[in-house]
CHARMM-style PDB file with segment names, atoms N, HN, CA, C and O in Angstrom:
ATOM      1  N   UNK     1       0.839  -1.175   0.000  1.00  0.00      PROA
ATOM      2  CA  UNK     1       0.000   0.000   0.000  1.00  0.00      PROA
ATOM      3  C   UNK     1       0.891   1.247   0.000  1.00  0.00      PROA
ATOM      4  O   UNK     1       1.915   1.506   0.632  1.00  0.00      PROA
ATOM      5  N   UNK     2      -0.122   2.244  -1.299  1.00  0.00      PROA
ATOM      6  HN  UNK     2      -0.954   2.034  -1.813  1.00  0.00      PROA
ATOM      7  CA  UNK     2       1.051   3.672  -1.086  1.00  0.00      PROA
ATOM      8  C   UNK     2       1.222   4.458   0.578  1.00  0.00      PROA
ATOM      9  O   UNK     2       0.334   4.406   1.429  1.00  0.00      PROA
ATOM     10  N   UNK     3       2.311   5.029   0.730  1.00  0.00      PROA
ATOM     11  HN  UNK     3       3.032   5.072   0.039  1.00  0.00      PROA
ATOM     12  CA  UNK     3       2.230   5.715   2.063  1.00  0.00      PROA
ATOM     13  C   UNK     3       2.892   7.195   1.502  1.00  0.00      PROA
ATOM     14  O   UNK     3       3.913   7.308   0.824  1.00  0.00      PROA
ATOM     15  N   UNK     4       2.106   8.163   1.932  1.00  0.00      PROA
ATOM     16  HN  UNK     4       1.276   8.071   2.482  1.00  0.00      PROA
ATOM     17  CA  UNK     4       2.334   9.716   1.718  1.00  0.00      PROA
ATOM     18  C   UNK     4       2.865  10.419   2.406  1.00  0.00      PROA
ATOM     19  O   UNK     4       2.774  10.363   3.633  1.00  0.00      PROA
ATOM     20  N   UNK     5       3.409  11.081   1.896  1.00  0.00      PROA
ATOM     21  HN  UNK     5       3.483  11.127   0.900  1.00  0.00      PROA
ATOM     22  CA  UNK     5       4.435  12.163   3.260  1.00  0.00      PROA
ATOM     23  C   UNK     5       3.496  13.565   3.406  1.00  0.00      PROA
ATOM     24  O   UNK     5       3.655  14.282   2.418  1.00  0.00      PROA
ATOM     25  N   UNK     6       2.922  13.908   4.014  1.00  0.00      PROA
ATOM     26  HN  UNK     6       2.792  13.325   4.816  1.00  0.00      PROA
ATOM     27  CA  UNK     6       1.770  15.001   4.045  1.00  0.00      PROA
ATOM     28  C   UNK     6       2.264  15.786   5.550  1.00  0.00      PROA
ATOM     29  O   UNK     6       2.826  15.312   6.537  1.00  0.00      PROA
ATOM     30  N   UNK     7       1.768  17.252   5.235  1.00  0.00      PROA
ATOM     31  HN  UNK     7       1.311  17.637   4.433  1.00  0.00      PROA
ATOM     32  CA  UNK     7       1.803  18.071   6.677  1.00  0.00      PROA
ATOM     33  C   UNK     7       0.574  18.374   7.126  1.00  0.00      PROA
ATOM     34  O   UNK     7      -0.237  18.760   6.283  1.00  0.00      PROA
ATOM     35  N   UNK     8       0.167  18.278   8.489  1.00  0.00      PROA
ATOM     36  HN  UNK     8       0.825  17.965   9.173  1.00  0.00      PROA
ATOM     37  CA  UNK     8      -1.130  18.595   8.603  1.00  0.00      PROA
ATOM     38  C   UNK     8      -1.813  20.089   9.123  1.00  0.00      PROA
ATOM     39  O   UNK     8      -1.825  20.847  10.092  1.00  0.00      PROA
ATOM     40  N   UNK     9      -2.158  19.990   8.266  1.00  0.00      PROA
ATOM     41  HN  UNK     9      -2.148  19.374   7.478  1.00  0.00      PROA
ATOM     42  CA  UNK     9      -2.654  22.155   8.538  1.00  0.00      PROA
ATOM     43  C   UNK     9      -3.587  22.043   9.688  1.00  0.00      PROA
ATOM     44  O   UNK     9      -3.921  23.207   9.914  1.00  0.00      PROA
ATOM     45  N   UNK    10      -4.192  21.257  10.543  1.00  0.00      PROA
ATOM     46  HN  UNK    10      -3.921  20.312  10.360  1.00  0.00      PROA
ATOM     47  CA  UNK    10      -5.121  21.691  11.252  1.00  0.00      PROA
ATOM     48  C   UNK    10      -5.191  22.848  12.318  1.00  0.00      PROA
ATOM     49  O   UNK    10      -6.118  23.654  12.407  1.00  0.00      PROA
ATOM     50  N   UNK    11      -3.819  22.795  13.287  1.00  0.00      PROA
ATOM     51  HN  UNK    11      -3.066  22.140  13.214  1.00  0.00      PROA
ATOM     52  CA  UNK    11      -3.774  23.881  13.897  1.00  0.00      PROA
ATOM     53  C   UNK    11      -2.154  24.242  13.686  1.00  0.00      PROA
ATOM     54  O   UNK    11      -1.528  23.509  12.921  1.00  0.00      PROA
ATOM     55  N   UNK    12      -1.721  24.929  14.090  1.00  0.00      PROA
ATOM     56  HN  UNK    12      -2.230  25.525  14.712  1.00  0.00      PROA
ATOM     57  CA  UNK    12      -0.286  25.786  13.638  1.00  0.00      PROA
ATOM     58  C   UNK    12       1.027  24.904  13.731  1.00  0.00      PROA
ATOM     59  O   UNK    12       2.051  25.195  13.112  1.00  0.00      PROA
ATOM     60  N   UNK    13       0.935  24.035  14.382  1.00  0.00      PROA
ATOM     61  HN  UNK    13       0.103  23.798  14.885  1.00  0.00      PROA
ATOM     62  CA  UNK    13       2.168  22.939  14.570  1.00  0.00      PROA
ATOM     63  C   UNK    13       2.422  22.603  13.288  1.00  0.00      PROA
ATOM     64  O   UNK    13       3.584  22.675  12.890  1.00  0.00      PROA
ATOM     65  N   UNK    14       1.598  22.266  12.597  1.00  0.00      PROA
ATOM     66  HN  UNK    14       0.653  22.207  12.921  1.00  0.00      PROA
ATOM     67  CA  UNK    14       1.953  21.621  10.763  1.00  0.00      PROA
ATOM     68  C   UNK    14       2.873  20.147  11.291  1.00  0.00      PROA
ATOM     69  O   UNK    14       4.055  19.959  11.005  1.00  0.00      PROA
ATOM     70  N   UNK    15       2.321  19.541  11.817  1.00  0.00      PROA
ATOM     71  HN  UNK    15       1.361  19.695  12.050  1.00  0.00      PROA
ATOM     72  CA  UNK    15       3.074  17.942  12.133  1.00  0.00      PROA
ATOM     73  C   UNK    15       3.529  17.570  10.853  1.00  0.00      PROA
ATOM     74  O   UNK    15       3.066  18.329  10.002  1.00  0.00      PROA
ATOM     75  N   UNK    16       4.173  16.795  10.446  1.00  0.00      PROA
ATOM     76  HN  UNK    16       4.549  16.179  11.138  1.00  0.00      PROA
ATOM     77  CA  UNK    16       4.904  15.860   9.797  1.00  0.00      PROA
ATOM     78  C   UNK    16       3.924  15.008   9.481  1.00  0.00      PROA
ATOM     79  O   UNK    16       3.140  15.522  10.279  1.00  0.00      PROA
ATOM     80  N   UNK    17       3.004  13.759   8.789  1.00  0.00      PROA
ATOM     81  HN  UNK    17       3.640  13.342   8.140  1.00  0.00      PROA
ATOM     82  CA  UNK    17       2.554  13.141   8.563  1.00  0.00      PROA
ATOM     83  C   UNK    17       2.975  11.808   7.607  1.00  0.00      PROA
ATOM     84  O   UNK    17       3.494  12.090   6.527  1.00  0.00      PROA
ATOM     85  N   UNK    18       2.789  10.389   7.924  1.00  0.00      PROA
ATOM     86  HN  UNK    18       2.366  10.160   8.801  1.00  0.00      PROA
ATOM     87  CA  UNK    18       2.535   9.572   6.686  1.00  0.00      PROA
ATOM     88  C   UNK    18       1.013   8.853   6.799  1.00  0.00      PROA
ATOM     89  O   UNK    18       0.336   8.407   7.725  1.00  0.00      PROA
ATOM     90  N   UNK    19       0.903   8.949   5.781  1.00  0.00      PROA
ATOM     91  HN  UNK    19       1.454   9.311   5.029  1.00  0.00      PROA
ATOM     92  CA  UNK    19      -0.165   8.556   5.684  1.00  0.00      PROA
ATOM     93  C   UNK    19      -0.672   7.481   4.519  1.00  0.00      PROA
ATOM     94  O   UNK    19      -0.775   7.872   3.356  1.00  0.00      PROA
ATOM     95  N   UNK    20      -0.881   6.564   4.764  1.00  0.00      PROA
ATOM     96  HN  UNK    20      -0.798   6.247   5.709  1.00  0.00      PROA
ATOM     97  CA  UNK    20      -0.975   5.069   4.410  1.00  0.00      PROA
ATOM     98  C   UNK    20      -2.399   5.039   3.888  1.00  0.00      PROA
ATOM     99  O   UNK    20      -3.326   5.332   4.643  1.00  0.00      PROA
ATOM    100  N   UNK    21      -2.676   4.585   2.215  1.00  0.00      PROA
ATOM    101  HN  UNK    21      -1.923   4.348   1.602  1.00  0.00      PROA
ATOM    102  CA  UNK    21      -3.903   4.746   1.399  1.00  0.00      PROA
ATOM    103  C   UNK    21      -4.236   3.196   1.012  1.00  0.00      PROA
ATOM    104  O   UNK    21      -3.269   2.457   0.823  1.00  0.00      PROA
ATOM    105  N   UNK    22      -5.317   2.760   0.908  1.00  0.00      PROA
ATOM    106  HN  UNK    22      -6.103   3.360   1.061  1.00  0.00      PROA
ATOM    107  CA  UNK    22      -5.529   1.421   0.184  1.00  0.00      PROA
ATOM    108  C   UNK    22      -6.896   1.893  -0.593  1.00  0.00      PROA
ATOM    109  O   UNK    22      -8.024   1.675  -0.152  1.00  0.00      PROA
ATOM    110  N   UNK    23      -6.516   2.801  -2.230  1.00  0.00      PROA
ATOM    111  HN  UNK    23      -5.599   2.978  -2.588  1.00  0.00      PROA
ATOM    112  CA  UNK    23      -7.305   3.107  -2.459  1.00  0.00      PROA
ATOM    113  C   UNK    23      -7.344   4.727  -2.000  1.00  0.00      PROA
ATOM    114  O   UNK    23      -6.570   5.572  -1.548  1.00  0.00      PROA
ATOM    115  N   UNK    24      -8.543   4.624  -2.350  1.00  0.00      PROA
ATOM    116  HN  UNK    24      -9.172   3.938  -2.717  1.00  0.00      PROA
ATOM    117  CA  UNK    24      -9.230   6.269  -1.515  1.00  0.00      PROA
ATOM    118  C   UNK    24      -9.404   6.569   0.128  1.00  0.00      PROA
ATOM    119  O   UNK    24      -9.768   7.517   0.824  1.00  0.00      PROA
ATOM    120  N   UNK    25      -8.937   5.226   0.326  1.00  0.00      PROA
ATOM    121  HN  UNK    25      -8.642   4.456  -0.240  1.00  0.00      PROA
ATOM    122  CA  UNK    25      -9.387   4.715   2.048  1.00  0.00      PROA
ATOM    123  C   UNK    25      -7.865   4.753   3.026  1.00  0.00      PROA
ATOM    124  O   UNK    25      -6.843   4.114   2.774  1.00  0.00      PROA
ATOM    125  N   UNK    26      -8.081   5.670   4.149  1.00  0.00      PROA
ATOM    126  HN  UNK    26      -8.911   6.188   4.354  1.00  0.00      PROA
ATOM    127  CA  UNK    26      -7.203   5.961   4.735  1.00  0.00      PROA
ATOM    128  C   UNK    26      -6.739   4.486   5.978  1.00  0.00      PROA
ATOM    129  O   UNK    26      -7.291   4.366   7.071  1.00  0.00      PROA
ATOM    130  N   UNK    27      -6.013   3.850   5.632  1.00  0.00      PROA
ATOM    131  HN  UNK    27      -5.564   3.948   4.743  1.00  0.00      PROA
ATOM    132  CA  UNK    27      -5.802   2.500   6.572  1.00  0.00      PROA
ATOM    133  C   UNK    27      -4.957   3.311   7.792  1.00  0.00      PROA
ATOM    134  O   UNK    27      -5.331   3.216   8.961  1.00  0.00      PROA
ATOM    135  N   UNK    28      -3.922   4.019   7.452  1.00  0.00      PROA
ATOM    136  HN  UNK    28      -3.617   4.096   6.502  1.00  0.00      PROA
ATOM    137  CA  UNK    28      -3.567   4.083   8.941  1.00  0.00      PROA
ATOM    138  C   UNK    28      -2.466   5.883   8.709  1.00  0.00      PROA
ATOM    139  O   UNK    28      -1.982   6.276   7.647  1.00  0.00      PROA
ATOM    140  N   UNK    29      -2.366   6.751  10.389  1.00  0.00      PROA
ATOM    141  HN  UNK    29      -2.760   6.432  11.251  1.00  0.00      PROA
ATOM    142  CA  UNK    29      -1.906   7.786   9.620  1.00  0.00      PROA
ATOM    143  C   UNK    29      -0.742   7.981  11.429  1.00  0.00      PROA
ATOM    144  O   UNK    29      -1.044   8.138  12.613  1.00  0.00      PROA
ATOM    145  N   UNK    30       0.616   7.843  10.638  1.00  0.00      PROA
ATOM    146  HN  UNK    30       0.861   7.715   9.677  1.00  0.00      PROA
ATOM    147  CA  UNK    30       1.585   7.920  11.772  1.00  0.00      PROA
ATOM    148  C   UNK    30       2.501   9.563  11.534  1.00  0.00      PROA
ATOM    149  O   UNK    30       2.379  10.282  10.542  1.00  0.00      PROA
ATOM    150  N   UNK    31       3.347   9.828  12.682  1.00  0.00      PROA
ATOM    151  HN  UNK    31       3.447   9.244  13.488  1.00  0.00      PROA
ATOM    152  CA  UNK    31       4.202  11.012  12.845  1.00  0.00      PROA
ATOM    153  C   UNK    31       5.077  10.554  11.403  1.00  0.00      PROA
ATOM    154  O   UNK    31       5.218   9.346  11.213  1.00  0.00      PROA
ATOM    155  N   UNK    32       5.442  11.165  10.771  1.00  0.00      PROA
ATOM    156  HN  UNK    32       5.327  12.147  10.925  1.00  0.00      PROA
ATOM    157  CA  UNK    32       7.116  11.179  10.416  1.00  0.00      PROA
ATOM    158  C   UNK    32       8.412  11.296  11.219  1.00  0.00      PROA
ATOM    159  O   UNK    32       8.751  12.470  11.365  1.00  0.00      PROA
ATOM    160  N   UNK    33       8.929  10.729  11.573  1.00  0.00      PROA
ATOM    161  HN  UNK    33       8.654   9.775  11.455  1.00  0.00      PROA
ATOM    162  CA  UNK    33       9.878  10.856  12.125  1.00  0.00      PROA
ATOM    163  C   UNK    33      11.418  11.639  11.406  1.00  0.00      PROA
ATOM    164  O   UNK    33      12.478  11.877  11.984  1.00  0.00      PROA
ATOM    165  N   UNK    34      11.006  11.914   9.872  1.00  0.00      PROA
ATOM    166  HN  UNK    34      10.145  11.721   9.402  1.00  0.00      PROA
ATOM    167  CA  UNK    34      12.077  12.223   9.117  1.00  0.00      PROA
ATOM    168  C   UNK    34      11.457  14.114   8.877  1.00  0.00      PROA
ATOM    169  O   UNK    34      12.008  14.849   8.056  1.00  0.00      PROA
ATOM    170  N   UNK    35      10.187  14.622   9.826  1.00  0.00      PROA
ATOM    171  HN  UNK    35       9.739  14.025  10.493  1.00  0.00      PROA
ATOM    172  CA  UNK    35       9.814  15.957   9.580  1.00  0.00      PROA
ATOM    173  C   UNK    35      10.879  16.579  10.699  1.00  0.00      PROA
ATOM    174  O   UNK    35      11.089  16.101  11.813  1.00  0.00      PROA
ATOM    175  N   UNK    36      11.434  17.636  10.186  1.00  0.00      PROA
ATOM    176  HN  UNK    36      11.264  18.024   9.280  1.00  0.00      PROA
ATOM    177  CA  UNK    36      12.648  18.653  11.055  1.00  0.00      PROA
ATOM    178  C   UNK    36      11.921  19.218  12.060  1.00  0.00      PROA
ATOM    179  O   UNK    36      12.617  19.823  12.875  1.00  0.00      PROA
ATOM    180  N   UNK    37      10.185  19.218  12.370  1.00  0.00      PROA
ATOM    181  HN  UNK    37       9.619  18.727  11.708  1.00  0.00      PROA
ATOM    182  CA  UNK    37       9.515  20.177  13.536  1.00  0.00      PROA
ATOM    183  C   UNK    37       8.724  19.381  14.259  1.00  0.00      PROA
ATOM    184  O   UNK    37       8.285  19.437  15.407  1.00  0.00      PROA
ATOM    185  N   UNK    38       8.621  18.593  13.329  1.00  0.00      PROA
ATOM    186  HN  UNK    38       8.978  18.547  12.396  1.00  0.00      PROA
ATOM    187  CA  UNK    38       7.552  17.754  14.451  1.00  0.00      PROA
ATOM    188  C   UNK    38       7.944  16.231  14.961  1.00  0.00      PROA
ATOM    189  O   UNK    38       7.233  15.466  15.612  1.00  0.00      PROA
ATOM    190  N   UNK    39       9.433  15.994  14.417  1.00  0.00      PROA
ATOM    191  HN  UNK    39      10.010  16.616  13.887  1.00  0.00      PROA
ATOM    192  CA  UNK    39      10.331  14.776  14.569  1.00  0.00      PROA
ATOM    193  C   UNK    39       9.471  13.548  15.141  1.00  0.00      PROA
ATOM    194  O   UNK    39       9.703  12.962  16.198  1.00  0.00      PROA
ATOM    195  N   UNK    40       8.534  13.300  14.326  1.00  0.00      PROA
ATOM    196  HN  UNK    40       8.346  13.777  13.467  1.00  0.00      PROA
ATOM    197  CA  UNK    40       7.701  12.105  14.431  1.00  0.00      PROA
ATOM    198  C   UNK    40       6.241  11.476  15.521  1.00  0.00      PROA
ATOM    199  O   UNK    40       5.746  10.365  15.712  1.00  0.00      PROA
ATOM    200  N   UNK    41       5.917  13.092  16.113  1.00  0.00      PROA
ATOM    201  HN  UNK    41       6.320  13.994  15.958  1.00  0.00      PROA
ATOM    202  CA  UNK    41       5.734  13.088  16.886  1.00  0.00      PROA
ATOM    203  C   UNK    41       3.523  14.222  16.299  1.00  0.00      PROA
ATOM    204  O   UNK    41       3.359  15.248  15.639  1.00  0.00      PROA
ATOM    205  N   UNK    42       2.723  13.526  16.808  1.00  0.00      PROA
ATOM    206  HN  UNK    42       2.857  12.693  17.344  1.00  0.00      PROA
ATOM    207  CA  UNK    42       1.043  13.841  15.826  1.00  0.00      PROA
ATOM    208  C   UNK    42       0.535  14.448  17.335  1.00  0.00      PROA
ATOM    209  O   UNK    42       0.860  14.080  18.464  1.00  0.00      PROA
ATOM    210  N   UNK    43      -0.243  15.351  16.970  1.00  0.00      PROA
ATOM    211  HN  UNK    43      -0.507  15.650  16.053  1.00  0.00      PROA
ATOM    212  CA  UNK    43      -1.524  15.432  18.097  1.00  0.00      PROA
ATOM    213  C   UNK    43      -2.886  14.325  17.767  1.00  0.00      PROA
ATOM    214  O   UNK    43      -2.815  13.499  16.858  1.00  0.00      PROA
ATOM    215  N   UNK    44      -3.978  14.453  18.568  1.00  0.00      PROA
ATOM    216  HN  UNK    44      -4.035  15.124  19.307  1.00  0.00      PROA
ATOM    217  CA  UNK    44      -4.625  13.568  18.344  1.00  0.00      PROA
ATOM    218  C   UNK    44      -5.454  14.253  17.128  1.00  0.00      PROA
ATOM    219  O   UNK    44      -6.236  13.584  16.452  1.00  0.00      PROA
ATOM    220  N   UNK    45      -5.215  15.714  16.887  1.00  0.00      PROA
ATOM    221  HN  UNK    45      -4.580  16.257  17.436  1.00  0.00      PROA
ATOM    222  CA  UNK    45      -6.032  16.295  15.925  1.00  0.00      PROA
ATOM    223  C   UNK    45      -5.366  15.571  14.289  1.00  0.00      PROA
ATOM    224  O   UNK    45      -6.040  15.591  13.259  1.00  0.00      PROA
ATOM    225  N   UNK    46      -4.672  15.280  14.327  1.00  0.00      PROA
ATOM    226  HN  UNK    46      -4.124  15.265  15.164  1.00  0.00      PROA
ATOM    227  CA  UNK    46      -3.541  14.824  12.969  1.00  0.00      PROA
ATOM    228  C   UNK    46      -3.965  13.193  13.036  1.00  0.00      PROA
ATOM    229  O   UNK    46      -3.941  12.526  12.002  1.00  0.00      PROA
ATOM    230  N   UNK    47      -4.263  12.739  14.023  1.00  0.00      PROA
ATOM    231  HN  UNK    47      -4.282  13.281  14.863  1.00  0.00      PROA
ATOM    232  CA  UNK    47      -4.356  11.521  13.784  1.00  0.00      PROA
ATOM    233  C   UNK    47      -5.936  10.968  13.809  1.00  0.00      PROA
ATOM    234  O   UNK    47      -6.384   9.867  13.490  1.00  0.00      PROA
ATOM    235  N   UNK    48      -6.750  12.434  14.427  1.00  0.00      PROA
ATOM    236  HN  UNK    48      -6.386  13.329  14.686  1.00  0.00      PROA
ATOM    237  CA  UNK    48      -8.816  12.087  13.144  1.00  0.00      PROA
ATOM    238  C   UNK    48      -8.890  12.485  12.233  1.00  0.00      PROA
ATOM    239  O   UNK    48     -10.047  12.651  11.849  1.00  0.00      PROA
ATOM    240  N   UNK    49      -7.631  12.957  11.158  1.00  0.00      PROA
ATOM    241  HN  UNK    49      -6.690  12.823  11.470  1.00  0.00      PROA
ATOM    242  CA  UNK    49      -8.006  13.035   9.891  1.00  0.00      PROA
ATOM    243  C   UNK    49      -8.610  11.648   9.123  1.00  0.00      PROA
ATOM    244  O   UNK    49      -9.489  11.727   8.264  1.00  0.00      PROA
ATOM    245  N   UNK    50      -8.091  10.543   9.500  1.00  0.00      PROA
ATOM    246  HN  UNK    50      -7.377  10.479  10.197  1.00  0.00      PROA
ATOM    247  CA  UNK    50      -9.277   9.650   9.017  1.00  0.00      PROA
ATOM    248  C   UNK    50     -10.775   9.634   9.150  1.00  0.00      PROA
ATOM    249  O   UNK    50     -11.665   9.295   8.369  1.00  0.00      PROA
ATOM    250  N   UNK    51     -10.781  10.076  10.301  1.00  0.00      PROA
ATOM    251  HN  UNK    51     -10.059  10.351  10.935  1.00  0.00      PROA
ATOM    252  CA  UNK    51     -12.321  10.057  10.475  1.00  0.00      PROA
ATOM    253  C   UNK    51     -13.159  11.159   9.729  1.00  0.00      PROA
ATOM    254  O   UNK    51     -14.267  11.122   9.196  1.00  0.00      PROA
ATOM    255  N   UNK    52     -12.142  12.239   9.901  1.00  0.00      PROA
ATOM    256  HN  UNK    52     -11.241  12.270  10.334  1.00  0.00      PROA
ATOM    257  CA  UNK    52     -12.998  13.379   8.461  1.00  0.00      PROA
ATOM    258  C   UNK    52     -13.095  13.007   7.729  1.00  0.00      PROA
ATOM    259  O   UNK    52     -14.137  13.308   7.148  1.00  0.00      PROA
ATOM    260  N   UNK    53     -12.324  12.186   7.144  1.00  0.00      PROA
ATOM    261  HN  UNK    53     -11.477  11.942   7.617  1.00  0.00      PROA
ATOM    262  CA  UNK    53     -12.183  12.159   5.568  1.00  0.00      PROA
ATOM    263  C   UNK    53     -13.002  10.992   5.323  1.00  0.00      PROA
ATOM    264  O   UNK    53     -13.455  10.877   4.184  1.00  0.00      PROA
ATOM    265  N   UNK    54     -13.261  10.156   6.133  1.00  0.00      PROA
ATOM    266  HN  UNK    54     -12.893  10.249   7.058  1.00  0.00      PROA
ATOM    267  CA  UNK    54     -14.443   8.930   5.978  1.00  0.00      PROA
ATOM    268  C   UNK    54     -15.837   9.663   6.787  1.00  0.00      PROA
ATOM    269  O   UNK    54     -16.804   8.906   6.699  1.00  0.00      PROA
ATOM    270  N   UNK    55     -16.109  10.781   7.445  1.00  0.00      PROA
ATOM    271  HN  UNK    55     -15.323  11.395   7.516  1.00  0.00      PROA
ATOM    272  CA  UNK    55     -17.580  11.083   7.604  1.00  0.00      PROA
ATOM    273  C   UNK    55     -18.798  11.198   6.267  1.00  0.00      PROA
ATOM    274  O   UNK    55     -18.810  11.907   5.261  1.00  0.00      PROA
ATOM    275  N   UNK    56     -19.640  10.298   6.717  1.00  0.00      PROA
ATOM    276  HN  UNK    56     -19.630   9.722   7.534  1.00  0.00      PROA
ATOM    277  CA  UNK    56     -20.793  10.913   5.958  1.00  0.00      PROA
ATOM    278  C   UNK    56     -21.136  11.983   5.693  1.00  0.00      PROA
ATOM    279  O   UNK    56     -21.486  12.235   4.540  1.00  0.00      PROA
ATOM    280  N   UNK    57     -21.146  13.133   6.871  1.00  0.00      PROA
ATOM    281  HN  UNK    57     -20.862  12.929   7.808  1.00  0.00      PROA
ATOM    282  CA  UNK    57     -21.854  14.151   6.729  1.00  0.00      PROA
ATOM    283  C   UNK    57     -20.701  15.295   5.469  1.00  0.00      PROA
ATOM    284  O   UNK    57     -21.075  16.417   5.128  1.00  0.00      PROA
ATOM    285  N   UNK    58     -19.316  14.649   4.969  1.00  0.00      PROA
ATOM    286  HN  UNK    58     -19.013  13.738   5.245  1.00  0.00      PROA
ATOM    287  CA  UNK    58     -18.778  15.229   4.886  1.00  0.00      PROA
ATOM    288  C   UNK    58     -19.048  15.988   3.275  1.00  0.00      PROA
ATOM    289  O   UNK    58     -19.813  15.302   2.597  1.00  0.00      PROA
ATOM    290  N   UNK    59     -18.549  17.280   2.559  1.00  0.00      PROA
ATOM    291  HN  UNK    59     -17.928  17.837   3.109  1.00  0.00      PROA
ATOM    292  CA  UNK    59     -19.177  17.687   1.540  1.00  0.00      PROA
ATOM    293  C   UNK    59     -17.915  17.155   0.740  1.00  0.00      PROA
ATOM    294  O   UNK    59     -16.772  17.438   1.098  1.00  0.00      PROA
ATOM    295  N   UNK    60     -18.196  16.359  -0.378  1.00  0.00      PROA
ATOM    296  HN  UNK    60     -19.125  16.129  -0.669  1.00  0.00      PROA
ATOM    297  CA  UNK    60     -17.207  15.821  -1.447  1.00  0.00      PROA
ATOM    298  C   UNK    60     -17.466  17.158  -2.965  1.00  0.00      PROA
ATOM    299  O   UNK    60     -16.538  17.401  -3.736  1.00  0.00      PROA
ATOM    300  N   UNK    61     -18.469  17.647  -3.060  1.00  0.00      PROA
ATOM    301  HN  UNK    61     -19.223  17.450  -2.434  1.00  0.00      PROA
ATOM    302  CA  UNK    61     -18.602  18.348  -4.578  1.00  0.00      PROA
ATOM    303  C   UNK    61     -19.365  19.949  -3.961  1.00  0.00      PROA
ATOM    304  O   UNK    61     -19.817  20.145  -2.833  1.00  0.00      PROA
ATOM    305  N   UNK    62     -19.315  20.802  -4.977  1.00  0.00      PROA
ATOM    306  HN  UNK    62     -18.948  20.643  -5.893  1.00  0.00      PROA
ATOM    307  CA  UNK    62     -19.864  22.308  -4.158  1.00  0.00      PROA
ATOM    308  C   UNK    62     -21.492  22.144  -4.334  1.00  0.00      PROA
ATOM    309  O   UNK    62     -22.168  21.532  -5.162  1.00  0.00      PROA
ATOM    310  N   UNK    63     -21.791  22.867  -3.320  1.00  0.00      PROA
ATOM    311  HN  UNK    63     -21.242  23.364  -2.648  1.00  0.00      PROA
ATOM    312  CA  UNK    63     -23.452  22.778  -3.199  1.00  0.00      PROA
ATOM    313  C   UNK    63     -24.302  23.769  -4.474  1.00  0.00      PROA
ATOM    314  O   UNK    63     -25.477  23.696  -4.833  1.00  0.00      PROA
ATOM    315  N   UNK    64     -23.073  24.784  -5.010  1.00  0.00      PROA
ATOM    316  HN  UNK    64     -22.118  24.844  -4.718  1.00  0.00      PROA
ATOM    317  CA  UNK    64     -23.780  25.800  -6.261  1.00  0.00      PROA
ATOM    318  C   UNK    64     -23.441  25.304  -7.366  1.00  0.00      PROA
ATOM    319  OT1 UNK    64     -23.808  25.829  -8.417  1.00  0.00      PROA
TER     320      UNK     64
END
């Protein structure tokens, strides 16, 4: 499975991210340990990006 090197914008830290895809489907999302600021190390906000990105309620296309 591909694994992505991503930063996470949620709040100002910008963690380091990998993030592991099977598909469109997020299997699993760890620190980087190879990011210079966040040396491998997620809040728990970096690590419910799965769950956003798999909510129902979530908007995939614009409403106009």
């Amino acid at each position: 499975m591909p694994v992505h090197t991503r930063t996470c914008h949620i709040c100002e830290a910008n963690c380091g991210l990998l993030i592991e895809t099977d598909g469109r489907r997020v299997v699993s999302i760890r620190g980087d340990s190879d990011d210079p600021i966040s040396r491998g190390h997620i809040c728990p906000k970096g690590n419910a990006i799965a769950d956003l990105e798999a909510d129902p309620d979530r908007l995939t296309s614009p409403m106009k």
